[in-house]
C-alpha positions as CSV (number, residue, x, y, z in Angstrom):
1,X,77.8,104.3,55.4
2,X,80.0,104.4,52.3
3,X,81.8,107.9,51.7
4,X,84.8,108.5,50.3
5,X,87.2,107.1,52.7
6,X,85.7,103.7,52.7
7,X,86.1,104.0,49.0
8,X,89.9,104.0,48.9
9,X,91.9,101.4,47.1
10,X,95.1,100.7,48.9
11,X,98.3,100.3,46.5
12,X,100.2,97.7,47.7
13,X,103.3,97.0,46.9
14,X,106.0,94.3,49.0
15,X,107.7,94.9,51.6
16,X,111.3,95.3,51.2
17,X,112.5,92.9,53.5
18,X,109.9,89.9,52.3
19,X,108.0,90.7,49.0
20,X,105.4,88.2,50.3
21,X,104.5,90.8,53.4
22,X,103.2,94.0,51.1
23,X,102.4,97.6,52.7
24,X,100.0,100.4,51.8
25,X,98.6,103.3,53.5
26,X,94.7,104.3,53.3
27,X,93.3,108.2,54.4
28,X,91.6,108.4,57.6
29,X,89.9,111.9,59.4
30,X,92.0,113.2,61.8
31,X,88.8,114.4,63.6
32,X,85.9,111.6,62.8
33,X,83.0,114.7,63.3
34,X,85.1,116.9,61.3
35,X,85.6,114.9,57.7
36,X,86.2,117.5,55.3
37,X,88.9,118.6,57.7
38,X,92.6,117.4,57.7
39,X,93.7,113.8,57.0
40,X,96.0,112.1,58.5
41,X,97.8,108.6,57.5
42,X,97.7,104.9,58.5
43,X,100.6,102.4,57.2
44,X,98.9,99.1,57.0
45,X,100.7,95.6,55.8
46,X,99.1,92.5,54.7
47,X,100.1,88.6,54.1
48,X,97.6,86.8,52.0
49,X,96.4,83.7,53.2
50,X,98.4,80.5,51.9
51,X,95.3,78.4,51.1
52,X,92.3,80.7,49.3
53,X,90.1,77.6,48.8
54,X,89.7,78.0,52.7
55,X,89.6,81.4,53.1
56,X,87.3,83.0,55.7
57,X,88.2,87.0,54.6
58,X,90.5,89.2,57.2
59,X,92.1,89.1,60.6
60,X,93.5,92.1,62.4
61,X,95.7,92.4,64.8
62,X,96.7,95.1,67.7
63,X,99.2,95.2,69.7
64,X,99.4,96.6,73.1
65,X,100.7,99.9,74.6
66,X,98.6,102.1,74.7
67,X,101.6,103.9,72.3
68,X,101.7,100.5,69.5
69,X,104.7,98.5,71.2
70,X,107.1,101.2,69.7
71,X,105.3,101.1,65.9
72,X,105.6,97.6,65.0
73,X,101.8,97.1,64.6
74,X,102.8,96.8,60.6
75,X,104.8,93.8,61.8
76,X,102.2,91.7,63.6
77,X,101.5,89.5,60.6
78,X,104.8,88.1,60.7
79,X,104.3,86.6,64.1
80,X,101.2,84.8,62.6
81,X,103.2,83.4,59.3
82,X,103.1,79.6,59.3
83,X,100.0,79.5,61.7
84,X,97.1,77.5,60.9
85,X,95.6,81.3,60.8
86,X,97.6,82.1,57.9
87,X,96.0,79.2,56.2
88,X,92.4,80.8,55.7
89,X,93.0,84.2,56.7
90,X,94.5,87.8,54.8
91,X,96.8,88.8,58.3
92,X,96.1,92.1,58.6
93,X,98.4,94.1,60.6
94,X,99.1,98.4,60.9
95,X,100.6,100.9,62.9
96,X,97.7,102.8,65.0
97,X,97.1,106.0,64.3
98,X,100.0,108.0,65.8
99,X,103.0,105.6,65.6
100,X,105.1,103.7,63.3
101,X,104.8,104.5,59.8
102,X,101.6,105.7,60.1
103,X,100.9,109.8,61.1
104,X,102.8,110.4,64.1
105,X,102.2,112.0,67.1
106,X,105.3,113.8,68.3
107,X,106.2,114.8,72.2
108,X,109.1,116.9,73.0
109,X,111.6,115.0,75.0
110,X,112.0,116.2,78.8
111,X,114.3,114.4,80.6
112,X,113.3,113.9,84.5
113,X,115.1,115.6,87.2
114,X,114.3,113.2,90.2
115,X,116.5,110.2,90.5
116,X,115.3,107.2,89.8
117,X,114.3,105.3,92.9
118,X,112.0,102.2,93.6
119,X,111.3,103.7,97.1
120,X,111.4,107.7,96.9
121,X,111.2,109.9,99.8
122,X,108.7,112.4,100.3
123,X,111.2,114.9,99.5
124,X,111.0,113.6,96.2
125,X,107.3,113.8,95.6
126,X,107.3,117.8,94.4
127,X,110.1,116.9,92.0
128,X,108.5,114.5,90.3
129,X,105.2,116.1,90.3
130,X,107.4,118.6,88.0
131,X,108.8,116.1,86.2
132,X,105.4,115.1,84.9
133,X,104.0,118.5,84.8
134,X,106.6,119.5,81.4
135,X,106.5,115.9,80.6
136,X,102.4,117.2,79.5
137,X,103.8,120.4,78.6
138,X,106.3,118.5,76.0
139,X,103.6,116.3,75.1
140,X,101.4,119.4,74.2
141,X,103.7,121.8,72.3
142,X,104.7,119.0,69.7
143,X,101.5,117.8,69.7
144,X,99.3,120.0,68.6
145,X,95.8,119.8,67.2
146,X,96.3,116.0,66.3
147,X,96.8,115.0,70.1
148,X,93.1,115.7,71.4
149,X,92.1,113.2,68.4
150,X,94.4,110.5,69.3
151,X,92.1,107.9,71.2
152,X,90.5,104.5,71.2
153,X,87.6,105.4,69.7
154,X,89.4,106.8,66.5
155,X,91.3,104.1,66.5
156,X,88.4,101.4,66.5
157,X,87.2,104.0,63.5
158,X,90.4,104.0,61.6
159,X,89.8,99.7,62.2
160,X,86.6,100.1,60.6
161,X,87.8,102.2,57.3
162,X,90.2,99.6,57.2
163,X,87.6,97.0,57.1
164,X,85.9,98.7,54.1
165,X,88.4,99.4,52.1
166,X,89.3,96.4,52.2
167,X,85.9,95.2,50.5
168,X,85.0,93.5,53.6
169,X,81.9,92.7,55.4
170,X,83.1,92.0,58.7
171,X,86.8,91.2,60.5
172,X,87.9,88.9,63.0
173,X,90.4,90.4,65.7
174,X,93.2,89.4,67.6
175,X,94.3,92.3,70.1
176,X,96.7,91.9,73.0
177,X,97.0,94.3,76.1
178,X,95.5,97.5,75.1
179,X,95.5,95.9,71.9
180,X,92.4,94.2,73.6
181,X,90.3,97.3,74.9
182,X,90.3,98.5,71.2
183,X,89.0,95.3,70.3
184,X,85.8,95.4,72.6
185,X,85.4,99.1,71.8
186,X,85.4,97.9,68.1
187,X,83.2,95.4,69.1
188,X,80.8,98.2,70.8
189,X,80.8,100.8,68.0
190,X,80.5,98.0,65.0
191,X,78.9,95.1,66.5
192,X,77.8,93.7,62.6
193,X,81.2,94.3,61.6
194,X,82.9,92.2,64.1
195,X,83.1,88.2,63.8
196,X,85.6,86.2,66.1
197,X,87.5,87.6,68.3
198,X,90.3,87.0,71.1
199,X,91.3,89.5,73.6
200,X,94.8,88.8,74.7
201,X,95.8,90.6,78.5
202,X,92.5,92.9,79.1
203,X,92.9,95.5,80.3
204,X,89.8,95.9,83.3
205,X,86.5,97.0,81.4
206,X,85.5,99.1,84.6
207,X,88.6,100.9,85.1
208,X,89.9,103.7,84.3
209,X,93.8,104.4,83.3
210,X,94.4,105.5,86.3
211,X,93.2,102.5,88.5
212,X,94.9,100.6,85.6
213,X,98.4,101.8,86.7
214,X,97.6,101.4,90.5
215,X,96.7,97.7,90.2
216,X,100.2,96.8,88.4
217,X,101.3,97.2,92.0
218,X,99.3,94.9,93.5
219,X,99.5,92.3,90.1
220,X,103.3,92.4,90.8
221,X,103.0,91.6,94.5
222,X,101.0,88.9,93.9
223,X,103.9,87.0,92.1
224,X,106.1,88.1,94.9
225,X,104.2,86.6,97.3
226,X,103.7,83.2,95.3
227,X,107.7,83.0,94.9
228,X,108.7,83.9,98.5
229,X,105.9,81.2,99.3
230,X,107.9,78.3,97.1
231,X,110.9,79.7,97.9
232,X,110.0,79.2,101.5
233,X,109.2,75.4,101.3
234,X,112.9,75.1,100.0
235,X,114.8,76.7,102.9
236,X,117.3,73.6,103.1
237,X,117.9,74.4,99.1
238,X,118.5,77.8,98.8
239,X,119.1,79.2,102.9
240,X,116.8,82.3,102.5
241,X,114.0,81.7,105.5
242,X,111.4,78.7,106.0
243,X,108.0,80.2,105.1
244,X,107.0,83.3,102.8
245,X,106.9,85.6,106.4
246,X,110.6,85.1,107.0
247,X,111.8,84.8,103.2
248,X,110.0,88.3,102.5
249,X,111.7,89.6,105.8
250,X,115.1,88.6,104.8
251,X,115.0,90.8,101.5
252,X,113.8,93.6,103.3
253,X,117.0,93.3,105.5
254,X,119.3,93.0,102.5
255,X,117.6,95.9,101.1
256,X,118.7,97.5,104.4
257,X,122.0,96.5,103.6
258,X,122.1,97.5,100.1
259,X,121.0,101.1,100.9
260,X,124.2,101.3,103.8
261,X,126.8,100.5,100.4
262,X,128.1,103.1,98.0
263,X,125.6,104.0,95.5
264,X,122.7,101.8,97.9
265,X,119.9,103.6,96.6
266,X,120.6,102.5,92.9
267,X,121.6,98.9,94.5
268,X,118.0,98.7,96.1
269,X,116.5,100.0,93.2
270,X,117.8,97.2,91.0
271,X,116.8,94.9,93.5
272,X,113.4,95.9,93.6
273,X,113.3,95.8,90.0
274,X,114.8,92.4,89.8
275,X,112.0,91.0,92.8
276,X,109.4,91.9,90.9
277,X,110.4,91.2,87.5
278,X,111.6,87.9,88.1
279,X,109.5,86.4,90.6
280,X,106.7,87.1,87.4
281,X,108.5,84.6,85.1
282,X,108.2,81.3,87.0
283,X,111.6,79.5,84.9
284,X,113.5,82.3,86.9
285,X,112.2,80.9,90.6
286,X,115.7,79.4,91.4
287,X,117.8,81.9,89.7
288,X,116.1,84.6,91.8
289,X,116.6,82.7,94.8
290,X,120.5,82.5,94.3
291,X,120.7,86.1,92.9
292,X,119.2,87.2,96.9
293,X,121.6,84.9,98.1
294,X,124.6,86.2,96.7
295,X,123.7,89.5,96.9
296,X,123.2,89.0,101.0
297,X,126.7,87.2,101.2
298,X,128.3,90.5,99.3
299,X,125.8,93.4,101.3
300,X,126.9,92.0,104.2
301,X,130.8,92.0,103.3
302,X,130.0,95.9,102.5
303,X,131.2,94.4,98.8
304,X,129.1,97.1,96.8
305,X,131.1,96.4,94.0
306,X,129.9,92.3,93.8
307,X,126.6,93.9,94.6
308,X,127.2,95.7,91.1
309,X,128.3,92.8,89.4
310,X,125.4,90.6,90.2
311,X,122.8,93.4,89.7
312,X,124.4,94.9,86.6
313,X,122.2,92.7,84.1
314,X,119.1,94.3,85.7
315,X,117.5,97.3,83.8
316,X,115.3,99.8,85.3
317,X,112.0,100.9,84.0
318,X,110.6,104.7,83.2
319,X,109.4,105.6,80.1
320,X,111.6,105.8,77.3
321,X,112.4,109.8,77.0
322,X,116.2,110.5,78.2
323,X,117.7,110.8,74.5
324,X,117.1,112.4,71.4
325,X,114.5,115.4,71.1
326,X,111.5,114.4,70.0
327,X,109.6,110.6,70.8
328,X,106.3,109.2,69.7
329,X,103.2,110.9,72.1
330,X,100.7,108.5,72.0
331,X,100.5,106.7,75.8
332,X,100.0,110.1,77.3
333,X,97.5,110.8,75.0
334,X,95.1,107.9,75.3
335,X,95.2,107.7,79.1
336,X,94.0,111.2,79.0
337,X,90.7,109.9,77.9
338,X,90.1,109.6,81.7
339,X,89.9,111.9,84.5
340,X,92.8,112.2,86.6
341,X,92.7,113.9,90.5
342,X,94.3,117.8,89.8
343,X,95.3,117.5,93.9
344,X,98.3,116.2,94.0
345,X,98.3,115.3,97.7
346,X,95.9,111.6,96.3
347,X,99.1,110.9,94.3
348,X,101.3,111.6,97.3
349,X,99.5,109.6,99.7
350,X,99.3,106.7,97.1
351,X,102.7,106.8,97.0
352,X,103.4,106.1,100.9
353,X,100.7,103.3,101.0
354,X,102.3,101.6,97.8
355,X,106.1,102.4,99.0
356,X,105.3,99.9,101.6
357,X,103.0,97.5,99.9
358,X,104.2,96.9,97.2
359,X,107.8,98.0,96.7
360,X,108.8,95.3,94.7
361,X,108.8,95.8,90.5
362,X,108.3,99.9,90.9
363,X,105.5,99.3,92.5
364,X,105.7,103.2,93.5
365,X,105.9,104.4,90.1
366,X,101.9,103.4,89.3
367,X,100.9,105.5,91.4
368,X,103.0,108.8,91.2
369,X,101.4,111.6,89.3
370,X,100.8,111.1,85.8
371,X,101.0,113.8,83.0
372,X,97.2,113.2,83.7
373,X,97.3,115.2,86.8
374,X,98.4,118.4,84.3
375,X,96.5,117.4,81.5
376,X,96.4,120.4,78.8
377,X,92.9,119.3,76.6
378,X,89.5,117.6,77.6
379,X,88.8,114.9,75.4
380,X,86.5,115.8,73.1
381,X,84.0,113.0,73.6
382,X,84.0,110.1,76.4
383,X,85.2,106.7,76.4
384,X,83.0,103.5,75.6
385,X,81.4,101.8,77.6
386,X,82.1,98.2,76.7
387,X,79.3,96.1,75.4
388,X,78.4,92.9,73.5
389,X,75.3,93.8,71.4
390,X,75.2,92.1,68.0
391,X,78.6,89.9,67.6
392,X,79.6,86.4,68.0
393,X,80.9,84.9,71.6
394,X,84.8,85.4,71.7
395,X,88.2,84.2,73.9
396,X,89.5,86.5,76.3
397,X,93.1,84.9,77.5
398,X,94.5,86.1,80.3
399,X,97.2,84.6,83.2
400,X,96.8,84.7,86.9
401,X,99.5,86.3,87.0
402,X,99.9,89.0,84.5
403,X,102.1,91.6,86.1
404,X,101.3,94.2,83.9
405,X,97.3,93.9,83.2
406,X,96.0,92.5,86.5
407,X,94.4,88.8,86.0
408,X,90.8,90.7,87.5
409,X,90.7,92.7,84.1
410,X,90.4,89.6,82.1
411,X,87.7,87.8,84.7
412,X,85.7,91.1,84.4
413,X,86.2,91.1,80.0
414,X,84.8,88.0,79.9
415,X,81.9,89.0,82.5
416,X,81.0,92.0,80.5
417,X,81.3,90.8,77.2
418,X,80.0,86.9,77.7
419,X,83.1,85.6,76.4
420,X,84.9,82.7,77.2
421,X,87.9,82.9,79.2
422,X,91.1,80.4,78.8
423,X,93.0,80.9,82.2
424,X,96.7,80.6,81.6
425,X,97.2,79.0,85.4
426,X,100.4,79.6,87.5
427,X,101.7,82.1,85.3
428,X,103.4,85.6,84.7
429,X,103.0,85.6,81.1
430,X,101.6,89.1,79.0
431,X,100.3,89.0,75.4
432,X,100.7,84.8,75.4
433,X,99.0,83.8,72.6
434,X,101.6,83.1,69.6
435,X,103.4,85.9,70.9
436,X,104.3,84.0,73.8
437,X,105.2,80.4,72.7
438,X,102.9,79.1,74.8
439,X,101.9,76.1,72.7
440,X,98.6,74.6,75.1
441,X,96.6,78.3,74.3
442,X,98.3,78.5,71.2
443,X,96.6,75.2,70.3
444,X,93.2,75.9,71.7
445,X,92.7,79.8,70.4
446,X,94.1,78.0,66.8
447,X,90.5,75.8,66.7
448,X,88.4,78.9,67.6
449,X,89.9,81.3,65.0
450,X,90.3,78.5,62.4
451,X,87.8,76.1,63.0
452,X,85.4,77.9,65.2
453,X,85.4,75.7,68.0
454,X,84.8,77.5,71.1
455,X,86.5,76.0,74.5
456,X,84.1,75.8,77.5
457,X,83.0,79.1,79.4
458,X,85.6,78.7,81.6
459,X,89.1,76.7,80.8
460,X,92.6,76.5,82.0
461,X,96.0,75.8,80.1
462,X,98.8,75.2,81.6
463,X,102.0,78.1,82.1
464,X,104.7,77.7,78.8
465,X,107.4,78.1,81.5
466,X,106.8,75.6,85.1
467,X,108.4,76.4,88.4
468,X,111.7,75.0,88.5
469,X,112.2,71.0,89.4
470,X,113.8,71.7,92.9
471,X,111.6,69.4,95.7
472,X,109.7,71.2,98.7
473,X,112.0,70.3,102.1
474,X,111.0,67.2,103.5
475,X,107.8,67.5,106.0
């Protein structure tokens, strides 16, 4: 349907740090059912593709979040300079609506009151149920009318207005994490619009935001369990326990230990943190190994300040709202297009099943209540259900071991959309294609996008990063 926002002409002009990168910004509805009403702003940026005899019209790109990766959507089409994909393709990149350079959606800043703690007490659990309940109250008096309009669906619009201002007939797409679920919603709201497309670290079709953050838990766990395993066939190597059983029971005892020290439940935390981070990224097997090592020796000398030393390079995760007053609003926003329980009692008893399972990488922290559990609008329409109607076969890439967007998301993608899924085997990695350096899926997603050779339904690649060369102990 043309109307007058698919009749913009964007203005480009380069980008100061590379005049070959140019920026513009288009008009979009705030509120798609209300377009008379107020307008709002996307940035967009744009490299040209190097060889127009071959050129096959415009690529997109998303990155994940939800929330944009911090606004550097813009930014995307530098990853993709010197590809074969810049070759016959105009990189598309911008900054979803809400973040970066395009209209932001603000949040107060509230900065938590409960500690932060990998394993926290029951005693905690009411304090951080406050926490979140003026995190949503930030998130609502800053963002105002804009906030109940920031969603997928508006997003996969604002895609669309980009298509046609662009004088295009159809895109092809390249979205990672939730980068990917706009994709397929683009894909079920435009489906003669849409032409290839890979979807980089789904996020499940079937879920909803909710049972997205409890599965991280058990994603991270399963790395866990795959290190203690290899770590346990190397007992001679490393000293930690001969079998996964035993290696897994030995960090529970130094986390016993690290709790007795000065400062223990920050020592534990880091430790946690470390386990589950670093068991993900199979280069760091051996280092882990040492690190537990070391860090038994110095628990067990009540040493809590080499315990310090060895953990100080380990950060901690929580969302990013301790400084300044105001931050961008956007994650909150999105995963309020799904129900969340109002009884906080679910989150609660979540919490003491996933403070013993999986305790490892903040397990905990998925399933603690969410601003969701306050939420302060109704979203004014519901989220799509994910279809392939009338657009080409694509390439969902996902890795077993994808500690943020569980490998069963990606299985199920590919099951609901009848794409082809490329299996990135023995592996932690998240957003992998070109942004990973992985050059076996970089090579093979290359010849679909370029080329438009399709890999078989089901494919494997092998991990950019292999366990480390340290032999099993003899049999």
């Amino acid at each position: 349907m043309v109307n007058e926002f698919s009749t913009q002409r964007p203005q480009w002009s380069p980008a100061p740090h590379d005049g070959r990168l140019e920026y513009a910004t288009v008009e979009v509805p705030r509120d798609y059912a209300d377009p008379g009403g107020e307008r709002i702003t996307i940035a967009l940026s744009r490299r040209r593709a190097t060889d127009p005899a071959r050129r096959r019209g415009v690529l997109l790109a998303v990155n994940g979040g939800p929330g944009g990766d911090w606004g550097f959507g813009r930014a995307l089409p530098d990853k993709y300079a010197g590809t074969p994909l810049h070759e016959v393709y105009d990189l598309i990149g911008f900054d979803p609506r809400g973040t970066g350079e395009s209209t932001r959606l603000y949040a107060d800043v509230t900065v938590p009151r409960a500690p932060f703690d990998s394993r926290p007490p029951d005693s905690a659990f009411e304090t951080i149920a406050e926490d979140m309940r003026l995190r949503e109250l930030g998130c609502a008096r800053a963002g105002g009318e804009l906030r109940p309009h920031i969603s997928t669906r508006n997003t996969a619009r604002d895609m669309d207005t980009i298509r046609a201002v662009l004088g295009e007939e159809r895109i092809s797409f390249v979205g990672y994490a939730y980068g990917a679920y706009v994709g397929a919603v683009y894909g079920s709201m435009f489906p003669d619009r849409l032409d290839r497309s890979v979807l980089d670290s789904c996020v499940h079709p079937g879920w909803t935001w909710r049972e997205q953050f409890l599965w991280q838990g058990d994603a991270a766990q399963r790395n866990v369990d795959r290190w203690a395993a290899w770590m346990g066939e190397r007992h001679g190597h490393f000293g930690l326990g001969s079998g996964a059983e035993q290696v897994l029971d030995g960090v529970e005892h130094l986390v016993a230990r690290l709790e007795g020290l000065p400062d223990g439940t920050r020592l534990r935390t880091l430790l946690d943190g470390a386990v589950g981070s670093r068991s993900a990224d199979r280069g760091q097997w051996a280092q882990l190994g040492t690190l537990i090592g070391a860090l038994r020796a110095a628990a067990e000398a009540g040493d809590a300040d080499a315990c310090q030393g060895l953990l100080v390079q380990q950060g901690t995760w929580r969302p990013e709202d301790s400084e300044g007053a105001q931050r961008v609003g956007v994650l909150e926003a999105i995963t309020l297009e799904h129900a969340w329980p109002a009884d906080l009692e679910v989150y609660y008893q979540d919490m003491r099943d996933f403070r013993k399972r999986f305790p490892y990488g903040y397990g905990v922290l998925r399933a603690q209540p969410w601003v969701g559990a306050f939420r302060t609008f109704e979203a004014p329409e519901a989220p799509t259900v994910v279809e392939r109607a009338g657009y080409p076969v694509g390439l969902i890439v996902q890795a077993d071991g994808d500690p943020m967007d569980h490998y069963a998301g990606g299985v199920a993608m590919a099951e609901r959309l009848g794409h082809h899924l490329v299996t990135v085997e023995d592996s932690g990695e998240h957003e992998v294609y070109v942004l990973g350096g992985n050059p076996h899926v970089d090579a093979l997603v290359h010849r679909y996008l370029v080329d438009g050779e399709l890999p078989p339904p089901r494919v494997s690649c092998p991990a950019r990063t292999p366990r480390p060369d340290i032999p099993a102990d003899p049999a």
